[in-house]
GUPARO-195228 format. One record per residue (C-alpha): residue in one letter; x, y, z. Coordinates in steps of 0.02 Angstrom, whole numbers, always signed. Layout:
# GUPARO-195228
 kevex      X      Y      Z
     a      X      Y      Z
...
# end
This chain:
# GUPARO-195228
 kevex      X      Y      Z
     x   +817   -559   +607
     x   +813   -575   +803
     x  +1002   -582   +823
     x  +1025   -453   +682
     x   +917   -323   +790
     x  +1032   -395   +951
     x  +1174   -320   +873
     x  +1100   -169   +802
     x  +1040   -123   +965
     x  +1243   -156  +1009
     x  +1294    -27   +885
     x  +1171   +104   +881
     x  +1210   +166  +1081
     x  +1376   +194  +1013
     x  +1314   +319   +897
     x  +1203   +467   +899
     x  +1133   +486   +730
     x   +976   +560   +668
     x   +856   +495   +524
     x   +707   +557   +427
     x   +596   +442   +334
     x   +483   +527   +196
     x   +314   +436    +97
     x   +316   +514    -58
     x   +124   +546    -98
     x    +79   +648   -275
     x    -74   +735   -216
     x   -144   +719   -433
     x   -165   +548   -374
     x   -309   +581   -252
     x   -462   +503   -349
     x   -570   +340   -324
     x   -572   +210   -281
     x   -451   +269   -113
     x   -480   +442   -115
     x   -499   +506    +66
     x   -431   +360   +127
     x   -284   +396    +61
     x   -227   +532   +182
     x   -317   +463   +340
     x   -210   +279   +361
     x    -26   +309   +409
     x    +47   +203   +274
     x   +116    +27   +350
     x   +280    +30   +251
     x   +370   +183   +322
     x   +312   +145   +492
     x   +388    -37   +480
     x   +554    +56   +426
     x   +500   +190   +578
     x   +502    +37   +687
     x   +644    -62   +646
     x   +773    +99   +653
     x   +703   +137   +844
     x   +691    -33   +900
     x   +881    -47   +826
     x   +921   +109   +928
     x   +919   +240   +810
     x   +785   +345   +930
     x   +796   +525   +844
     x   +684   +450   +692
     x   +556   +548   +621
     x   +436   +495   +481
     x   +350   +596   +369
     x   +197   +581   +257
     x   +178   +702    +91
     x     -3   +669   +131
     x     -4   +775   +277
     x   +155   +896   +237
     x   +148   +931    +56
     x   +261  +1056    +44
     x   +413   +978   +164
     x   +567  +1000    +70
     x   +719   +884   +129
     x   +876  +1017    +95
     x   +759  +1131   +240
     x   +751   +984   +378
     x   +833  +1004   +535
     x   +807   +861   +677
     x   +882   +874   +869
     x   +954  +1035   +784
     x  +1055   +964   +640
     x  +1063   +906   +475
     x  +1001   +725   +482
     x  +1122   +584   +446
     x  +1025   +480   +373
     x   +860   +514   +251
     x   +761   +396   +162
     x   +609   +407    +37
     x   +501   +260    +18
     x   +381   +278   -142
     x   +257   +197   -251
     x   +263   +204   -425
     x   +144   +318   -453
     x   +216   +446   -334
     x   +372   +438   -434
     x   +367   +635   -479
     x   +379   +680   -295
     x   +522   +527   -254
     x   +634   +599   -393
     x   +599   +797   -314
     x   +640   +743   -102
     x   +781   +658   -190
     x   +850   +790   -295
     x   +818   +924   -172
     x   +919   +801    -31
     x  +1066   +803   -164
     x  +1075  +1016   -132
     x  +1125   +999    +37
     x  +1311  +1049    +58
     x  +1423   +891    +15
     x  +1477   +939   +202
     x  +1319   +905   +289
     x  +1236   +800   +152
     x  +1161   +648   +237
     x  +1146   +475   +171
     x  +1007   +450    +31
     x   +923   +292    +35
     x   +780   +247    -78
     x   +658   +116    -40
     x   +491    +60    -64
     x   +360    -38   -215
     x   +430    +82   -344
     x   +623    +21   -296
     x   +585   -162   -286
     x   +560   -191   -459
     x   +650    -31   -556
     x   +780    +36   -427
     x   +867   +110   -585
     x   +736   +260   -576
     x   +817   +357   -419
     x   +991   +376   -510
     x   +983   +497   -645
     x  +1040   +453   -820
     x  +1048   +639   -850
     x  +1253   +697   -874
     x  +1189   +878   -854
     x  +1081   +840   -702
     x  +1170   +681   -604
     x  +1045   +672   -448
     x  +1061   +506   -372
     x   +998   +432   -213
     x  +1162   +351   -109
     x  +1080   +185   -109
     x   +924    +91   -195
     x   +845    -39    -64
     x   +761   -164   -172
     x   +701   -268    -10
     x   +611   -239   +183
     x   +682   -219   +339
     x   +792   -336   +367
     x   +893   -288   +205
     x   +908   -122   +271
     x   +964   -169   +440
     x  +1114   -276   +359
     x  +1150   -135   +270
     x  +1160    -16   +425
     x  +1237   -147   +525
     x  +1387   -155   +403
     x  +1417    +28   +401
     x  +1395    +59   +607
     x  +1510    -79   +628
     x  +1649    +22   +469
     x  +1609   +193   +564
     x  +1753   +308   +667
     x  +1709   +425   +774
     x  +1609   +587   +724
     x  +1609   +506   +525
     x  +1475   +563   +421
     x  +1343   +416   +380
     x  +1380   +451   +191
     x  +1558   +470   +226
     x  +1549   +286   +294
     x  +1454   +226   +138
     x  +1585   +287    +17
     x  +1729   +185   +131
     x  +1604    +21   +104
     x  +1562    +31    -51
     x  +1740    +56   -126
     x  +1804    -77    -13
     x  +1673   -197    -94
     x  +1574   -232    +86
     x  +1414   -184    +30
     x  +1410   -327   -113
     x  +1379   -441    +18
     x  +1198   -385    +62
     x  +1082   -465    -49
     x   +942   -311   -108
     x  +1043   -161   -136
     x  +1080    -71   -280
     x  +1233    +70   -289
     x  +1353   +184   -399
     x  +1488   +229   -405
     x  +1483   +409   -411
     x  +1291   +453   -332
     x  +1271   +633   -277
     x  +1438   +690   -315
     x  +1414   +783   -480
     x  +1476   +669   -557
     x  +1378   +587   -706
     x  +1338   +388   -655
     x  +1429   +259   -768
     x  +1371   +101   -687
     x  +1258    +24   -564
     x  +1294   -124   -433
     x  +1170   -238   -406
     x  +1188   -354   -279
     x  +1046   -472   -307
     x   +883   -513   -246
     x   +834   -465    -63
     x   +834   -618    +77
     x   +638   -646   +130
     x   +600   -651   +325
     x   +498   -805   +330
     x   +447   -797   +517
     x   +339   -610   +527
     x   +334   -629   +725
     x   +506   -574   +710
     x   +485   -405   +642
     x   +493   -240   +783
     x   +346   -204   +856
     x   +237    -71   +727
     x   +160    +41   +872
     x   +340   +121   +882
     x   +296   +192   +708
     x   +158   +278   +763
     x   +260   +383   +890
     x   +404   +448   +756
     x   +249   +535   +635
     x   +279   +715   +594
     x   +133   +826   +651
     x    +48   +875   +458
     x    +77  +1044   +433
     x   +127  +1167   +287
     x   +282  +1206   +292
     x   +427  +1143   +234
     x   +533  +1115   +373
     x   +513   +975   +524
     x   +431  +1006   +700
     x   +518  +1015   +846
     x   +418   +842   +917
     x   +321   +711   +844
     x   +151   +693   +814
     x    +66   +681  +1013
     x    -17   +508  +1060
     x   -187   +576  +1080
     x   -174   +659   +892
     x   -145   +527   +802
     x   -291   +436   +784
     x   -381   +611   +734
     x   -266   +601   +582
     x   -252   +406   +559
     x   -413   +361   +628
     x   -396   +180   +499
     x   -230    +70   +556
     x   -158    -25   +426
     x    -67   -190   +493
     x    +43   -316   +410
     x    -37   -490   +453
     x     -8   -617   +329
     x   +107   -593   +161
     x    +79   -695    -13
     x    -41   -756   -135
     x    -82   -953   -183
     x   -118   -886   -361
     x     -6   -831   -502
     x   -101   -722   -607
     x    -33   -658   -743
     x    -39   -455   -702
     x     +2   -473   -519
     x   +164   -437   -442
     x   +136   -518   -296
     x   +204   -685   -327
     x   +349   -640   -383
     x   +384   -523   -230
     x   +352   -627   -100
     x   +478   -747   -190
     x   +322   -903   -209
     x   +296   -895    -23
     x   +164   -864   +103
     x   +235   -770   +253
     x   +125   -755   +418
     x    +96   -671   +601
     x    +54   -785   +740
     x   -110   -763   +806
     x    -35   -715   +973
     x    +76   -578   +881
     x    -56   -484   +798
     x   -172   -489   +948
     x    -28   -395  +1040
     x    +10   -271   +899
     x   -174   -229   +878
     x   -195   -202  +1088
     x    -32    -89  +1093
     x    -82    +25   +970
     x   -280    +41  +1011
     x   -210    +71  +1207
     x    -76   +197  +1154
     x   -161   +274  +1011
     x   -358   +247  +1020
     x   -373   +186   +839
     x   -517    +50   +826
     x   -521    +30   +660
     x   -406    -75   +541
     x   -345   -133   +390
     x   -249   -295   +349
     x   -118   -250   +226
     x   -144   -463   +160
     x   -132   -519    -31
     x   -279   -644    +23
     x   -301   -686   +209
     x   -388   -853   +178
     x   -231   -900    +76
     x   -189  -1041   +207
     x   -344  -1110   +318
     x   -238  -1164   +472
     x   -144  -1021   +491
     x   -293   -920   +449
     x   -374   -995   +580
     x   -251   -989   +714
     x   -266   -784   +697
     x   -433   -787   +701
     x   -463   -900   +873
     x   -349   -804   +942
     x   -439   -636   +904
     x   -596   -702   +939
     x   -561   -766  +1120
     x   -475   -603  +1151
     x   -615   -513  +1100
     x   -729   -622  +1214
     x   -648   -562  +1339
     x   -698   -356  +1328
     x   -616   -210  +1270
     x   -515   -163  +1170
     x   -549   -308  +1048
     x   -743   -306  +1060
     x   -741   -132   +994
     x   -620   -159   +852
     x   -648   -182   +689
     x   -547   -275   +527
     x   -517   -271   +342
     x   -436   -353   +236
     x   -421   -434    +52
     x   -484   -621    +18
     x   -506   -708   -144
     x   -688   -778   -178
     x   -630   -936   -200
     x   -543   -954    -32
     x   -695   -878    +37
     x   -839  -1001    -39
     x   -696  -1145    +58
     x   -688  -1059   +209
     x   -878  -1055   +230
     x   -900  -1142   +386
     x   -773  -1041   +472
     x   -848   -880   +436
     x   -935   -854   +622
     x   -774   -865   +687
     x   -689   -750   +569
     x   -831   -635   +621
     x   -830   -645   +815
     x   -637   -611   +785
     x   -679   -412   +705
     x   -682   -446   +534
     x   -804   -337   +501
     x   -788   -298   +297
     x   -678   -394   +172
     x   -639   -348    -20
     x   -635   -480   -147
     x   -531   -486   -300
     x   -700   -539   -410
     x   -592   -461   -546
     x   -726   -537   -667
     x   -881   -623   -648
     x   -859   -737   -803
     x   -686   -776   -799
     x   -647   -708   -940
     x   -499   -591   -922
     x   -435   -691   -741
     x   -475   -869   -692
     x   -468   -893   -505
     x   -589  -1021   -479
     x   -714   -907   -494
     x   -897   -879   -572
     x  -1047   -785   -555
     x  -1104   -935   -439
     x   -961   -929   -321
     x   -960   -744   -318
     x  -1150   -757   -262
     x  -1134   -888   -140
     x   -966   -808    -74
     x  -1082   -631    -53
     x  -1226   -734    +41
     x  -1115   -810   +160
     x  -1024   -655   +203
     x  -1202   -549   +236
     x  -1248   -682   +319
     x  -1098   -681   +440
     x  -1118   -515   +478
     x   -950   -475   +363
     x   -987   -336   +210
     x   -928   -375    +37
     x   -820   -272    -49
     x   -790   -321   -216
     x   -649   -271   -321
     x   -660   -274   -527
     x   -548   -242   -671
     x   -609   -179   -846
     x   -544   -242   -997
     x   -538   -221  -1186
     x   -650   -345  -1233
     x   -786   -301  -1098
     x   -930   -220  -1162
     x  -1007    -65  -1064
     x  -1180   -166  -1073
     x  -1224   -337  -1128
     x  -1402   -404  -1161
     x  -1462   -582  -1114
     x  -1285   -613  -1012
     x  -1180   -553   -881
     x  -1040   -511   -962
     x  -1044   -297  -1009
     x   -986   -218   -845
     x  -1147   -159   -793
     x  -1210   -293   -781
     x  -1102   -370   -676
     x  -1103   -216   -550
     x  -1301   -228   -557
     x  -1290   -396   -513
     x  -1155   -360   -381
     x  -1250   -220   -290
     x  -1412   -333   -266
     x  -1308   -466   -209
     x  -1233   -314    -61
     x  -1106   -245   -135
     x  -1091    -61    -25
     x   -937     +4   -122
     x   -843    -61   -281
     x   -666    -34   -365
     x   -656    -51   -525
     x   -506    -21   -629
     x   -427    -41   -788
     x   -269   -150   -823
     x   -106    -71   -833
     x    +66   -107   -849
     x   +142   -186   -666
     x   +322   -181   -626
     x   +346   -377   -571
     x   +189   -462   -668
     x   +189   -600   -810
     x   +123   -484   -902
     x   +237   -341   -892
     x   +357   -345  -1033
     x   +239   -401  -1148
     x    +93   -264  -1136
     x   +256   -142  -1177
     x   +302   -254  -1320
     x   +167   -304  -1401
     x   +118   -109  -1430
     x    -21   -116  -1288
     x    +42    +32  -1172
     x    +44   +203  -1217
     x   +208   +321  -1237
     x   +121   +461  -1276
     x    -43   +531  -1323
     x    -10   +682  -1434
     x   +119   +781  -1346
     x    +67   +707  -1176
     x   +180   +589  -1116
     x   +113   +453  -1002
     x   +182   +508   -813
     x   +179   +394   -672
     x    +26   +485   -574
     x    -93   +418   -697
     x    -26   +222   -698
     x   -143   +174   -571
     x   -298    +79   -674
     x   -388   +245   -656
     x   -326   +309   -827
     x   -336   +195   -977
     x   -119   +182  -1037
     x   -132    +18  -1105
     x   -255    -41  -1218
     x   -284   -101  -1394
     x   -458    -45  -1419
     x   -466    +41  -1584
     x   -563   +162  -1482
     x   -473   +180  -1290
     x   -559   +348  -1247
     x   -708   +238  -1221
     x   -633   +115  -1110
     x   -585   +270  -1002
     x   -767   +358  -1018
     x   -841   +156   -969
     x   -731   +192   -802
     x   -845   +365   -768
     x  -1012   +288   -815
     x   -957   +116   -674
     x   -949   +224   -533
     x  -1079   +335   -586
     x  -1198   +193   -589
     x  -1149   +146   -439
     x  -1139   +293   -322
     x  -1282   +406   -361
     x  -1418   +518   -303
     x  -1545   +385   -335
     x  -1472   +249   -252
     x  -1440   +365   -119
     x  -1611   +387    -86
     x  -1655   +206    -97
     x  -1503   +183    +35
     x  -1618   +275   +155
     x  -1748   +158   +114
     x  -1694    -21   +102
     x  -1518     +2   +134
     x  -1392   -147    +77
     x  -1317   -129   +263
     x  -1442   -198   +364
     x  -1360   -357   +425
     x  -1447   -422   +611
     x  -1262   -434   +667
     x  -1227   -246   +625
     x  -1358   -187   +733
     x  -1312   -313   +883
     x  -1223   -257  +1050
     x  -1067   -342  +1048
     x  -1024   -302  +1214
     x   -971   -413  +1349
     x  -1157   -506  +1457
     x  -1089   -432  +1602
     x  -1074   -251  +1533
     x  -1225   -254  +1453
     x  -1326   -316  +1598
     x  -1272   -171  +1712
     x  -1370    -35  +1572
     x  -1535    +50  +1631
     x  -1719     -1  +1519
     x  -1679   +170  +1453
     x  -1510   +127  +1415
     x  -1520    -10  +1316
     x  -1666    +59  +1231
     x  -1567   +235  +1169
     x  -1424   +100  +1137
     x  -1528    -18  +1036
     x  -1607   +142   +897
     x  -1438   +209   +872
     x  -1382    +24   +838
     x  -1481    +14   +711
     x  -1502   +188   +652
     x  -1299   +169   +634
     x  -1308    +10   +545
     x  -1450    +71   +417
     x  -1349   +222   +384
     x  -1211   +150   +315
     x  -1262   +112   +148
     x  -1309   +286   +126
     x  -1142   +345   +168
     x  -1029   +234    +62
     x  -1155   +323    -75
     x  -1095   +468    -10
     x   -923   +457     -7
     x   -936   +386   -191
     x  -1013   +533   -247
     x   -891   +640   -184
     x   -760   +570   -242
     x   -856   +538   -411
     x   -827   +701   -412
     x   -635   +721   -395
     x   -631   +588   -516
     x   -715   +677   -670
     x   -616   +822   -617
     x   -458   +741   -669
     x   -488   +606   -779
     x   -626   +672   -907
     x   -496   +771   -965
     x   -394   +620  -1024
     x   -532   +536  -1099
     x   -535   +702  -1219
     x   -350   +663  -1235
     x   -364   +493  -1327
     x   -500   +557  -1415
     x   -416   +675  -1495
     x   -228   +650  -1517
     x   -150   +512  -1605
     x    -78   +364  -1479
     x   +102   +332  -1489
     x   +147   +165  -1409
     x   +288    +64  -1349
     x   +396    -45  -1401
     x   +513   -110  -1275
     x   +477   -111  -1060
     x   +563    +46   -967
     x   +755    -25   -916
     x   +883    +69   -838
     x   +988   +182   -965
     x  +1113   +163   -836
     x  +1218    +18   -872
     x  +1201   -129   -714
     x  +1293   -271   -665
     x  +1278   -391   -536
     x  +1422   -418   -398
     x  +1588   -543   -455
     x  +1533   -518   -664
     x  +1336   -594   -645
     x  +1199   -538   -727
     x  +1100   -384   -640
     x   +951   -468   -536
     x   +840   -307   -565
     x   +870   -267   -740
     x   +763   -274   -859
     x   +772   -350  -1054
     x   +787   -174  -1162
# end
């Protein structure tokens, strides 16, 4: 990766091109458990692309969130006063509506102008077949599906800048490559033959799976990303500059940062395994101490989130990150004022127990734990009602908040009596242990699990329900899709009646009374001696109340937040539970797979194509 970006660097001052990264965000999707959040992180994905396309010279880059422009539409965009040559649209699977409309609206640009269409993101990892239209009437396409991260994208460019003559068009380039064959040797792309010409698309190319970067330290540097965001804004054409340095932590106030990469477990309905290729991919300690001080210099932000699959996944290199931020933030701002989250598993957290001070003093100030299920039942990760107790007390004893993260299933009952099993009870038990905030969610259908083909096989997820056809917005575990309950509209009512047991006004007034958030540590000055010795009597005294008139608040706004967004979540999902309650289910009986005949490169089998 280091000598790739040597060369890039090489080839992009030979060229002046332009590029425009989009997130595609479907604004239906804006309910708990991430609602509000949702539009205040800059997501970590497009900024890594942001990053790698500047640092490889490409410095007219601008990146784009739907969650701040909603109405930006690609065939309006003009950057440095042109047409870009390059645009890109990374997307989730449940923001697949808006993917397919940048896309399609990109494809009415005159062929003249038309820059090169390349799709990315979790949605194109698993199903890249989605972004080229089956359709003969309506043959959209994207140019080119990346199935992979940076580095598969910078072999990609790095094969075209090195094909292109002078003044060539980007997609003009692309054409010359792919008909010459070039492209089939970079692993984690997928092609036609005929994309945005209107022409319908015969075949696909798929040239296999995408190489992994095993050493993270040698990825750009993310605070570039930050500089290349578009101001949000309403229209839907770009601004003349980028979103100013002292704005962007008014609109991103969280951080999201890529520290550690993998999972030690292999359940069943998780794609991560299989992404990450069976590995466990890390920052050194030294690396994300840098990337944390370069953005909260440049940018302000103080407050971040550790994009990690389980951050205790490997205790020495867990460790070395953590004694690294600690003695940094020993040492005074900006680490003493910053603050961490990320995901751990409670397992991994009962075995890291006597390293919890340290992950502490090093900012880690909340983390959310795949509890999943407090008997095991549905997923077995070492865990029990025990371990998720113990793995609570430690935590609030630590000074860390729990954040627990559950998943409903079929054969969970609402309540149980005499056990632990109904889903009450377990968030009952789970709120006295200090739970401040819960996500709980039902399981659905995951591009890249164990489990995917068969919950479309064996009749579990939905096709339709009465003339409604299941759209990706609502495959998100907020919306009950798959399910073999003879009764499903209960499963999705259970959802409602979780959160509302959880955030309402009664605990809300209890909050304000014996609040869940009053850990010693919280209410601590975690200055530097030196700093806090030079504060007035009167100083440390008005310091000291709000302390702790911050740190007994907090409970009673995490009940706030949940109620709002309690509220934006009956507003759009009561209306489904009516939905299976009153229209017949029709269900599936083979997983989505391309319609669009693939093959792999030199006659082998397609490496993204699913069994039909």
């Amino acid at each position: 990766m280091t000598n790739m970006r040597l060369r890039m660097r090489n080839l992009g001052k030979q060229h002046d091109l332009t590029t425009v990264i989009v997130s595609a965000f479907d604004h239906r999707t804006r309910i708990l458990p991430f609602i509000f959040a949702d539009v205040r992180i800059a997501p970590a994905g497009v900024r890594a692309i942001g990053s790698a396309l500047v640092d490889a010279g490409f410095e007219k880059t601008r990146i784009v969130l739907q969650q701040w422009n909603k109405n930006f539409n690609p065939s309006r965009m003009l950057l440095d006063g042109r047409v870009p040559d390059i645009f890109m649209v990374s997307s989730m699977h449940l923001h697949s509506a808006e993917c397919d409309r940048l896309i399609q609206d990109a494809c009415r640009i005159d062929p003249v102008h038309r820059p090169l269409v390349i799709a990315g993101g979790p949605r194109i990892n698993y199903e890249p077949w989605h972004v080229f239209s089956a359709d003969p009437d309506n043959p959209w396409a994207a140019d080119v599906a990346v199935t992979g991260e940076e580095y598969v994208l910078l072999n990609l460019l790095e094969i075209l800048l090195s094909m292109r003559a002078s003044n060539e068009t980007m997609r003009s380039v692309f054409v010359r490559a792919r008909d010459s064959g070039a492209l089939d040797e970079v692993p984690g792309i997928v092609y036609s033959r005929s994309a945005c010409d209107g022409r319908p698309i015969e075949e696909l190319v798929d040239t296999g799976m995408q190489r992994l970067l095993g050493n993270l330290d040698e990825l750009p540097h993310p605070v570039h990303g930050y500089r290349l965001l578009e101001p949000p804004s309403t229209e839907p054409t770009l601004s003349n500059h980028a979103l100013p340095a002292d704005q962007v932590r008014r609109y991103s106030p969280i951080g999201s940062l890529v520290i550690t990469s993998g999972c030690k477990f292999r359940c069943a309905y998780c794609p991560i395994p299989a992404y990450n290729q069976s590995q466990y991919r890390t920052k050194s300690g030294e690396r994300v101490a840098d990337e944390l001080e370069q953005i909260s210099n440049e940018f302000k932000i103080r407050n971040f989130f550790g994009a990690d699959d389980n951050f205790f996944n490997n205790t020495d290199r867990t460790l070395e990150i953590a004694e690294t931020l600690a003695r940094k933030a020993s040492l005074g701002r900006p680490f003493c004022k910053m603050r961490l989250a990320t995901e751990v598993t409670v397992h991994d957290t009962v075995r890291m127990r006597e390293h919890l001070p340290l992950i502490r003093r090093a900012g880690f100030a909340a983390l959310w734990l795949g509890v999943e299920d407090l008997t095991a039942t549905l997923v077995k990760k070492a865990q029990d009602k025990d371990k998720t107790l113990e793995a609570f007390r430690l935590l609030r004893e630590n000074g860390i908040l729990p954040m627990p993260m559950m998943m409903h299933h079929d054969k969970q009952p609402l309540v149980t009596w005499k056990s632990n099993y109904g889903l009450l009870n377990q968030l009952r038990i789970l709120r006295k242990s200090g739970a401040l905030n819960v996500q709980v969610l039902m399981l659905t259908p995951s591009a890249g699990s164990k489990w995917y083909v068969n919950t479309y096989t064996s009749g579990m997820a939905f096709k339709k329900v009465g003339p409604a056809a299941i759209e990706p917005y609502i495959v998100d575990g907020n919306y009950v899709v798959a399910s073999e309950h003879a009764r499903p509209w209960i499963k999705q009512l259970n959802l409602l009646i979780a959160y509302t047991y959880f955030f309402n006004p009664v605990r809300l007034i209890i909050a304000l009374i014996l609040p869940k958030s009053t850990i010693p540590f919280f209410a601590a000055d975690k200055r530097p001696k030196e700093e806090i010795q030079r504060d007035t009597p009167t100083q440390k005294l008005r310091r000291r109340i709000r302390l702790k008139m911050r740190t007994h608040l907090i409970d009673a706004g995490a009940q706030i937040w949940g109620m709002c967004g309690l509220f934006h979540t009956y507003r759009h999902t009561i209306g489904w539970a009516w939905q299976l309650f009153r229209h017949p289910i029709h269900r599936c009986k083979h997983a989505p797979a391309s319609r669009i005949p693939m093959r792999g490169v030199n006659g082998q089998p397609a490496a993204h194509a699913l069994p039909i």
